[in-house]
C-alpha positions in Angstrom: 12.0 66.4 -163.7 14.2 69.3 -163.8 15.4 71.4 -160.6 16.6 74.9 -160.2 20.2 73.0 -159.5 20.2 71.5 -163.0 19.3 74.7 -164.8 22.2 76.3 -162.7 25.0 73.9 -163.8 23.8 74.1 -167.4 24.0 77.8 -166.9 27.3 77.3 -165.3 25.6 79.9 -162.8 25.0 79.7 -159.2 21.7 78.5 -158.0 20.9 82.3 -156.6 21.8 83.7 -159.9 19.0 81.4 -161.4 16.6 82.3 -158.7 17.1 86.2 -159.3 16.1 85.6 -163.2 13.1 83.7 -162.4 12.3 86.5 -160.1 12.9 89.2 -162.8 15.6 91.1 -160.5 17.8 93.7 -162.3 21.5 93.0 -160.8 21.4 90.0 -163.2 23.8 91.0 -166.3 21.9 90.6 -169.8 24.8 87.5 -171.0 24.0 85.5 -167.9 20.4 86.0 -167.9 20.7 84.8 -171.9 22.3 81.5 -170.6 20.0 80.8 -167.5 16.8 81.7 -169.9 18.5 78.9 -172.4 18.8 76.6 -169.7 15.1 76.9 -168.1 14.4 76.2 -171.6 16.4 73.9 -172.8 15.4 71.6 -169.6 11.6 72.5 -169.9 12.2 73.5 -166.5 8.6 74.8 -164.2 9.6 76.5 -161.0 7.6 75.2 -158.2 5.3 78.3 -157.6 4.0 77.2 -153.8 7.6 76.5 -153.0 8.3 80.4 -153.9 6.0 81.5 -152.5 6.5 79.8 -149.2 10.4 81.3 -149.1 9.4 84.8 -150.6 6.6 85.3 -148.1 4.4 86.8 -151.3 2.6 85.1 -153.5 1.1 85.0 -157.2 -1.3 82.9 -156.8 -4.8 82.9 -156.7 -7.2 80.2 -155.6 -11.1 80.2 -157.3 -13.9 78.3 -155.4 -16.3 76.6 -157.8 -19.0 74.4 -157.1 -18.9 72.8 -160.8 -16.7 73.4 -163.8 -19.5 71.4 -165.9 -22.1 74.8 -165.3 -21.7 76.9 -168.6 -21.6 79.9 -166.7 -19.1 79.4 -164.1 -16.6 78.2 -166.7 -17.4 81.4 -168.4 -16.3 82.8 -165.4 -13.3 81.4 -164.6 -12.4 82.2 -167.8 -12.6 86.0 -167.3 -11.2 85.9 -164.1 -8.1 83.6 -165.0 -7.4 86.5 -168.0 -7.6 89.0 -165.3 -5.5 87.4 -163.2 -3.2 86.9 -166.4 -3.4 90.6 -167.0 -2.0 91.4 -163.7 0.7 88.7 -163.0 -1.3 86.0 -161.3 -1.9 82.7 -161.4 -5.3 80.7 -161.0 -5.5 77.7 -158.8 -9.0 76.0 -160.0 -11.1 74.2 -157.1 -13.6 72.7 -158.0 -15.8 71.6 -154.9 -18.9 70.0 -156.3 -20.9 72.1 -154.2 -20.0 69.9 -151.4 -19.1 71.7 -147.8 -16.3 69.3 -146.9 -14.9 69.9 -149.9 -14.9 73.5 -149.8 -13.6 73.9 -145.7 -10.6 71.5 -147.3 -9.7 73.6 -150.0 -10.1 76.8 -147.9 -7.5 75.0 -145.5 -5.1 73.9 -148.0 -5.7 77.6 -149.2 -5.0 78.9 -146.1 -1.4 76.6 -145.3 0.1 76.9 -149.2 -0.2 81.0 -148.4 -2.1 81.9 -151.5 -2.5 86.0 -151.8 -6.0 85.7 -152.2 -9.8 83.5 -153.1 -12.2 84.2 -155.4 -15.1 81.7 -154.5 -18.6 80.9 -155.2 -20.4 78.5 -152.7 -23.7 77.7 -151.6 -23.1 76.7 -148.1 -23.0 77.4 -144.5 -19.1 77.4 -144.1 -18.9 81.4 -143.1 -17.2 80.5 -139.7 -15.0 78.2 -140.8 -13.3 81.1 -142.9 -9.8 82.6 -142.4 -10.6 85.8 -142.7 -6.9 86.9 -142.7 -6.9 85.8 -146.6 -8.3 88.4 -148.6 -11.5 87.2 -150.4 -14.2 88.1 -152.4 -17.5 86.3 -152.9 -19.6 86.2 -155.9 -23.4 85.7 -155.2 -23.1 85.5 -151.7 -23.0 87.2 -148.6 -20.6 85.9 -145.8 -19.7 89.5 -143.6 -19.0 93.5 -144.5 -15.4 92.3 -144.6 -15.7 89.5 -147.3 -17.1 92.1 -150.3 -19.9 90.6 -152.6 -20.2 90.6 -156.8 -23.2 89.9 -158.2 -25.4 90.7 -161.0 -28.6 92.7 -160.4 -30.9 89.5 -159.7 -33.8 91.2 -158.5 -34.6 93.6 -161.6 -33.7 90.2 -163.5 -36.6 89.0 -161.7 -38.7 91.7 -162.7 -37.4 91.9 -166.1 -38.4 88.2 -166.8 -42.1 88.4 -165.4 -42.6 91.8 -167.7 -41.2 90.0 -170.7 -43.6 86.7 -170.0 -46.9 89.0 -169.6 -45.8 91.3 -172.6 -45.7 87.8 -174.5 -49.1 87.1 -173.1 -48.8 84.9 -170.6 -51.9 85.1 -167.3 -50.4 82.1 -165.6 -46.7 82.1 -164.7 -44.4 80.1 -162.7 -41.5 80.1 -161.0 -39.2 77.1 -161.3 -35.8 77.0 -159.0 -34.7 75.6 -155.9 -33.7 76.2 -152.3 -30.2 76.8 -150.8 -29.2 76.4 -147.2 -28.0 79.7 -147.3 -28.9 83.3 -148.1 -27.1 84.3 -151.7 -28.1 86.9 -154.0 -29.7 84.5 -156.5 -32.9 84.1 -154.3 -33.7 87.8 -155.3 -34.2 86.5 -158.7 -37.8 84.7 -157.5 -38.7 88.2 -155.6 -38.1 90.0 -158.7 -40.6 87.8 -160.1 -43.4 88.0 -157.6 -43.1 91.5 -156.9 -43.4 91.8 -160.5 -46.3 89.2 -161.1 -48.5 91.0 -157.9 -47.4 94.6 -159.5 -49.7 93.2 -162.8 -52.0 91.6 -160.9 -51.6 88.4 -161.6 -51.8 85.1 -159.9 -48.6 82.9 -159.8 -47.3 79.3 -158.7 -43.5 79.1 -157.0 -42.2 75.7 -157.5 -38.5 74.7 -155.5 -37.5 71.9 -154.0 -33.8 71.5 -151.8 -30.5 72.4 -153.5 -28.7 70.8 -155.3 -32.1 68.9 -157.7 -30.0 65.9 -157.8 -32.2 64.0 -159.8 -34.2 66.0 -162.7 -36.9 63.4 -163.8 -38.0 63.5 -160.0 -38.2 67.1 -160.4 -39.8 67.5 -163.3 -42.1 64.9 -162.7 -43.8 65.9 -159.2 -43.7 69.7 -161.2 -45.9 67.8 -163.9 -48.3 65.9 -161.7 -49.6 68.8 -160.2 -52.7 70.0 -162.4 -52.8 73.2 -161.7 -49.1 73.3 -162.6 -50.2 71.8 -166.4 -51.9 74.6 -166.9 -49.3 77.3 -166.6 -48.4 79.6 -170.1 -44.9 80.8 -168.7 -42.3 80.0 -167.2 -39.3 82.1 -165.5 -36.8 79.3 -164.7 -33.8 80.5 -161.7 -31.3 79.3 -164.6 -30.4 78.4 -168.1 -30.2 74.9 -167.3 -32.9 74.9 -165.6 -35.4 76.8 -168.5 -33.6 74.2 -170.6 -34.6 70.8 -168.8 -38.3 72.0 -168.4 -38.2 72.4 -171.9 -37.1 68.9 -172.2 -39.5 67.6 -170.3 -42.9 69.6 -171.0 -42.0 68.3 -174.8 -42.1 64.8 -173.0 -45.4 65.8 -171.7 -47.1 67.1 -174.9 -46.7 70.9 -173.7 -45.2 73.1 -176.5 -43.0 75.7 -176.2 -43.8 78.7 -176.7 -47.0 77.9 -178.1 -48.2 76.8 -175.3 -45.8 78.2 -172.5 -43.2 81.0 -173.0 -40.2 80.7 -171.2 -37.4 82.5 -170.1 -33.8 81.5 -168.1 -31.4 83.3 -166.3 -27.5 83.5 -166.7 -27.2 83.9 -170.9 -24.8 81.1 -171.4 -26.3 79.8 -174.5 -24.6 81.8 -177.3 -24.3 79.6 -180.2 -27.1 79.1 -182.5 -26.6 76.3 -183.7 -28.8 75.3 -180.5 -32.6 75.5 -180.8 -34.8 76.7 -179.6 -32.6 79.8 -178.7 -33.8 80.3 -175.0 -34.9 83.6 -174.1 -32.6 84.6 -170.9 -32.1 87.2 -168.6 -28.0 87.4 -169.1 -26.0 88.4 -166.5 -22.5 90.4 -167.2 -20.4 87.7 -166.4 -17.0 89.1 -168.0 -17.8 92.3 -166.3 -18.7 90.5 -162.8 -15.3 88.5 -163.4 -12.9 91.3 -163.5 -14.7 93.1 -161.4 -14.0 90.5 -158.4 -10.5 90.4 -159.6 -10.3 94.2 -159.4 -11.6 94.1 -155.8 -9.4 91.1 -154.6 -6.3 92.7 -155.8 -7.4 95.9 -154.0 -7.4 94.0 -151.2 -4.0 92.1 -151.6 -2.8 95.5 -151.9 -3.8 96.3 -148.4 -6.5 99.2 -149.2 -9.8 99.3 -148.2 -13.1 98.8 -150.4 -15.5 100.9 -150.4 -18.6 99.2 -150.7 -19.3 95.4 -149.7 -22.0 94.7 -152.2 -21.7 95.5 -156.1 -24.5 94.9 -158.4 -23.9 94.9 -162.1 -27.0 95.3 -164.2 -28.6 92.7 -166.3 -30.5 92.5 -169.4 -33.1 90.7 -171.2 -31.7 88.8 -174.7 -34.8 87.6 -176.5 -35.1 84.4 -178.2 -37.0 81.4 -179.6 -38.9 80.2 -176.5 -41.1 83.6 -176.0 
């Protein structure tokens, strides 16, 4: 593998000279630039970006927490955020935790030591004092302190937004489907939306969570299922896509048609193809608009100015499909 010493004696340059191009620096005369850029080429030579950043004391680099890269929407996400980050220079550094707390405190350390400019990060978990709050960050979904500033999409009227849709569709009997974090985050306003909504029209409701993460779905869906009461529901306002999606699965499983017999309705919007049916009826959240907004707000930061506000909610909407 190629070093910066081998693309200087191709050059026929000193290594500094080849260190001032990769930089972009001006004093570097447009012939000799000409050869190092052939060189770099020519060798298919990478500079190491950590060991740059380490001598230069700045960094391009910036580090996003996720707890899965298999979730629709948080590749969505990262895939906003990375051509934000493009936009203005950066770099992304993917981490992909698992929604594991060891995992997360290790990549905020190896974060912290490999001086990254700053973290975008998701998680789930009760790791807010194990933060280095000297990095600038910026959480999405979740609350850690007024310093650490929040994105999020406006969960609560999502909430609301979903219960109105089910009773305009005609259902009496909803219920919540979802599941309970260790933590505060902002998508537990998602089931308040709903019940404040639900006793708003009057109606009676069933809330059904068990612990985050549902490792095992059949489980889930089964005790959902044994309950009686919970066979006879006629909507249903699932916390996510995914989850609207396996309750669909399963209620098949269990004769229950949908929507004749229950209307349902997600939250996040990350189907988008229809070639997939039935074309779930979601709540979508802004997720391009969320992503560079948290990239806006990081690099604000980086540049040592203040932020004004330490929670921004971006409204959601209601896309309509097949399952209502």
């Amino acid at each position: 593998m190629s070093n910066l010493k081998d693309v200087a004696e191709l050059a026929g340059v000193g290594v500094g000279t080849v260190s001032r191009v990769i930089n972009n620096q001006v004093s570097v005369k447009p012939k000799t630039r000409e050869k190092v850029l052939a060189a770099i080429k020519q060798l298919n030579y990478v500079p190491n970006e950590i060991a740059r950043n380490f001598k230069m004391q700045k960094s391009n680099l910036i580090a996003l927490l996720l707890p899965s890269i298999w979730n629709p929407f948080f590749s969505e996400l990262a895939y906003y955020i990375e051509d934000e980050l493009d936009r203005e220079g950066y770099k992304l550094i993917l981490c992909n935790s698992g929604g594991k707390p060891a995992k997360e405190l290790y990549y905020f350390d190896m974060l912290s030591q490999n001086k990254v400019a700053g973290i975008l990060g998701i998680t789930y978990n009760d790791i807010e004092s194990s933060l280095d709050t000297e990095i600038p960050i910026v959480s999405i979904d979740r609350h850690f302190s007024k310093s650490v500033p929040c994105v999020t999409s406006d969960n609560y009227t999502g909430g609301r937004i979903a219960m109105r849709e089910l009773y305009k569709a005609g259902v009496r009997k909803p219920a919540f489907l979802g599941a309970i974090t260790s933590v505060f985050s902002e998508t537990m306003l998602r089931k308040k939306g709903f019940i404040d909504e639900a006793e708003t029209l009057g109606l009676d409701y069933i809330i059904y969570e068990e612990p985050d993460p549902v490792l095992d779905d059949l489980k889930y869906f089964g005790n959902f299922f044994k309950v009686r009461e919970h066979r006879e529901v006629d909507g249903v306002f699932a916390i996510t896509d995914l989850f609207a999606a396996k309750y669909i699965d399963q209620a098949q499983k269990h004769g229950i048609r949908v929507p004749q017999d229950v209307k349902v309705i997600g939250f996040d919007g990350i189907q988008d193809s229809t070639l997939f049916h039935p074309i779930l009826s979601t709540i979508r959240q802004p997720v391009e608009e969320m992503a560079r907004t948290s990239v806006k707000l990081l690099l604000t930061q980086i540049s040592g100015n203040a932020i004004s506000q330490d929670t921004i909610r971006i409204p959601v909407h209601f896309r309509p499909g097949e399952t209502t």
